[in-house]
C-alpha positions in Angstrom: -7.0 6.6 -8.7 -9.9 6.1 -6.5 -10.8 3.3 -3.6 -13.7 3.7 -1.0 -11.4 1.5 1.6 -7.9 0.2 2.5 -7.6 -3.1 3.7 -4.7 -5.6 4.5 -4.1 -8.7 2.2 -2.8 -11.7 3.4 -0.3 -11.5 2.1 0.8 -8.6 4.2 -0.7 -10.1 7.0 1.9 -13.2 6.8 4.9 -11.6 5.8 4.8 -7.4 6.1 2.6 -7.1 9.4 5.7 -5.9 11.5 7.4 -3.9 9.1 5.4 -0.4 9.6 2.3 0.2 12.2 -0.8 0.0 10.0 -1.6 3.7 10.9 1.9 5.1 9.8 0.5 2.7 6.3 -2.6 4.3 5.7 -1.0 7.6 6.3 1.7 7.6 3.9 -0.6 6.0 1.0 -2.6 9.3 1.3 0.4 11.6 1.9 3.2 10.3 -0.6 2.2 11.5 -4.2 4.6 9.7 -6.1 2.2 6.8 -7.2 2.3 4.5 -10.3 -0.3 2.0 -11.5 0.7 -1.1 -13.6 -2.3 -2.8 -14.4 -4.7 -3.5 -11.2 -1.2 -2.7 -9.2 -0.5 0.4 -7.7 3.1 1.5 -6.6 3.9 3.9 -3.6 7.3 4.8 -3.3 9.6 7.9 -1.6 12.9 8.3 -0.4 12.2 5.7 2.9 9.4 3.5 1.9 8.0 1.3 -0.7 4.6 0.4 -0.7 2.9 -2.2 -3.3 -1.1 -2.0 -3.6 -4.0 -3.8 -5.6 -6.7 -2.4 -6.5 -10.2 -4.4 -6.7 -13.8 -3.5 -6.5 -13.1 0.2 -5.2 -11.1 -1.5 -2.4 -7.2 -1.0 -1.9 -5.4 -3.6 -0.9 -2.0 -3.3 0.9 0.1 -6.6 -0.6 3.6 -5.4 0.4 5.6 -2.6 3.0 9.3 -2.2 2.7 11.2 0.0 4.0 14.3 1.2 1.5 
């Protein structure tokens, strides 16, 4: 998998902004190596955090944060 830049939907921007600090985000989408693609959907999940991406044009975008 392979994306030149992370960006915030708005989706995440409505409902997930308060959820995790963007930095802490970005962080764990690069440390966390247990990710699963479904389509043009990527899943980041460990023991604390779910994390549900789409990917378009080279660009990652973060739809959805939860914490588990």
């Amino acid at each position: 998998m392979y994306w030149k830049e992370i960006r915030r939907s708005d989706h995440f921007e409505r409902y997930h902004k308060g959820t995790l600090a963007w930095s802490d985000v970005v962080r764990l989408i690069y440390t966390i190596k247990n990710k699963r693609k479904k389509g043009n959907k990527i899943q980041i999940e460990d023991n604390r955090f779910y994390i549900l991406c789409e990917l378009k044009d080279k660009i990652l975008y973060v739809i959805n944060v939860k914490k588990k």
